[in-house]
N, C-alpha and C positions, 0 to 999 in steps of 0.2 A: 080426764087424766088417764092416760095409758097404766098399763097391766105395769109393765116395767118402771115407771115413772113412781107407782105407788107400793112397791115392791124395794125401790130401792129405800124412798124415805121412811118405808116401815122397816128394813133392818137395821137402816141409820138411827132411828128413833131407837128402837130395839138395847142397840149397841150401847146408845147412852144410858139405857134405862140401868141395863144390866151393870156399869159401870158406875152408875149413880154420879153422870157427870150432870145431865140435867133432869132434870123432874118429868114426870108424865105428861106429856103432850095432852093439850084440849084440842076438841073439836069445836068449828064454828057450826051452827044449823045445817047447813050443807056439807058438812061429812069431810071439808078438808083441817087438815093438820095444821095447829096452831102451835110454835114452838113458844114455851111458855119461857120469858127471860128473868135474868136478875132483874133484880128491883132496887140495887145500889141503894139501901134504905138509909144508910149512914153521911149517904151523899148529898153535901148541899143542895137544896130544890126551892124551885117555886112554883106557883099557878100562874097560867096566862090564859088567856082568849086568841086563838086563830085567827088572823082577819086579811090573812092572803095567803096563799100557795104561791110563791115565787118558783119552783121547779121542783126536780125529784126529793133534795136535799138541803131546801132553804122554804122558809116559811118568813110569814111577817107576823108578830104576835100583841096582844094588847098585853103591858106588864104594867103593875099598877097607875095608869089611865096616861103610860105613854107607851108610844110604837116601839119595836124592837125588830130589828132582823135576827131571826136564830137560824142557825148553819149545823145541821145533823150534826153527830159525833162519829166518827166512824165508819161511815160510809161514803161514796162517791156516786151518781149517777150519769147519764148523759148531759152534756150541754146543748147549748139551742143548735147548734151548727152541726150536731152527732143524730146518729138513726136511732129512736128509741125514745128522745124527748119529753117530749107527747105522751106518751105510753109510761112513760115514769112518776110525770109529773102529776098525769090521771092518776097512778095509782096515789100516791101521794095525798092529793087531795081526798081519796075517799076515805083515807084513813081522820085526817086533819082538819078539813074544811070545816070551819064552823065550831069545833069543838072548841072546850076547855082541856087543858093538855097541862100536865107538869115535865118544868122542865129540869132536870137533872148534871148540873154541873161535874165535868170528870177532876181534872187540874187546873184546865185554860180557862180566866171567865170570859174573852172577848178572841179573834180571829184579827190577823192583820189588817183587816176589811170593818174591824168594829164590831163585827156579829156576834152576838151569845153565840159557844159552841156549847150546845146540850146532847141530851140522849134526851128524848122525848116520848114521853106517856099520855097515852087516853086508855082512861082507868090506868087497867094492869098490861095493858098492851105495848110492848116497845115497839114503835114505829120504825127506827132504824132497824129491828131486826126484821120486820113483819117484811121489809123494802128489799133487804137482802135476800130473804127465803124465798120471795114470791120470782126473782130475780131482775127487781127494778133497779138494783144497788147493789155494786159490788163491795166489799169490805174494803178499808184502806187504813193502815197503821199510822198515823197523825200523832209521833209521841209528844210532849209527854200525854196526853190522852189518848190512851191506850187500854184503860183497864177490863173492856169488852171484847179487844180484838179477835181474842181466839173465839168465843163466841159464834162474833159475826164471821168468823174465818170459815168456821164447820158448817154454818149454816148457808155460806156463797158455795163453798164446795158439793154442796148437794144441790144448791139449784145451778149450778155451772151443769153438773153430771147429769141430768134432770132435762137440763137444755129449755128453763124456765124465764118466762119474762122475756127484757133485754138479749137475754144472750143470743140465739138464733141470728140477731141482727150483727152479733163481730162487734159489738161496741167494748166490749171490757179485752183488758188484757190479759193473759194466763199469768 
């Protein structure tokens, strides 16, 4: 990571701290910056099992011993026909592959498509946000599920500014 790269997300970090908008950032083993999310604790939830990556922001899950498609909350990634794909859907998977994951109900419980729309957790880890920051995922306001947006809003504006992930490739829009 560049001088500037890590300079900007430590004033950014900085900013919020001093503002007490989000909590102290963790590090992972290797010294990058985890932004630590809500944990919507009051919010309907459940456990599932992982048992596909379908792309950057859809997963296939085991939900009490039937399949489910779950479709992120909040964010949007590239499609198969977009540059970046690949590089999303990897990240994606390394997050989810294989785990147990809770998934976290905003408003919507299904997607015109049938899909769970969740916010999805391994552990305490939000994966939509971890897809934004890295910038696999751009944020997208999806009302009435919306109660993260500003969130993932701050956290695309720093990896847009950052020029992390996806972006370099022109996939997202301003």
């Amino acid at each position: 990571m560049t001088k500037q790269i890590r300079l900007s997300l430590i004033l950014l970090l900085l900013l919020f701290t001093a503002c007490d908008l989000l909590p102290t950032p963790a590090t992972t083993d290797d010294g990058i910056l985890v932004p630590d999310a809500p944990q919507l604790l009051d919010a309907p939830s459940e456990t599932a099992v992982v048992t596909e990556v379908i792309d950057g922001d859809t997963i296939e899950v085991l939900l009490d011993g039937r399949p489910y498609r779950v479709r992120y909350i909040g964010i949007d990634t590239p499609e198969r026909d977009e540059a970046c794909f690949s590089d999303a859907t990897t990240a994606n998977a390394a997050y989810v592959e294989g785990q147990t994951v809770r998934l976290v109900q905003d408003v919507s419980f299904t997607d015109r498509f049938d899909r769970l729309l969740r916010y999805v957790y391994v552990d305490e880890v939000l994966v939509n946000a971890e897809l934004v920051a890295g910038g696999w995922a751009e944020s997208k306001r999806y009302p009435p599920d919306d109660t993260l947006y500003d969130y993932l809003e701050t956290l695309e504006t720093t990896a847009a500014g950052a020029e992390l992930g996806c972006y370099p490739a022109g996939v997202f829009t301003p």
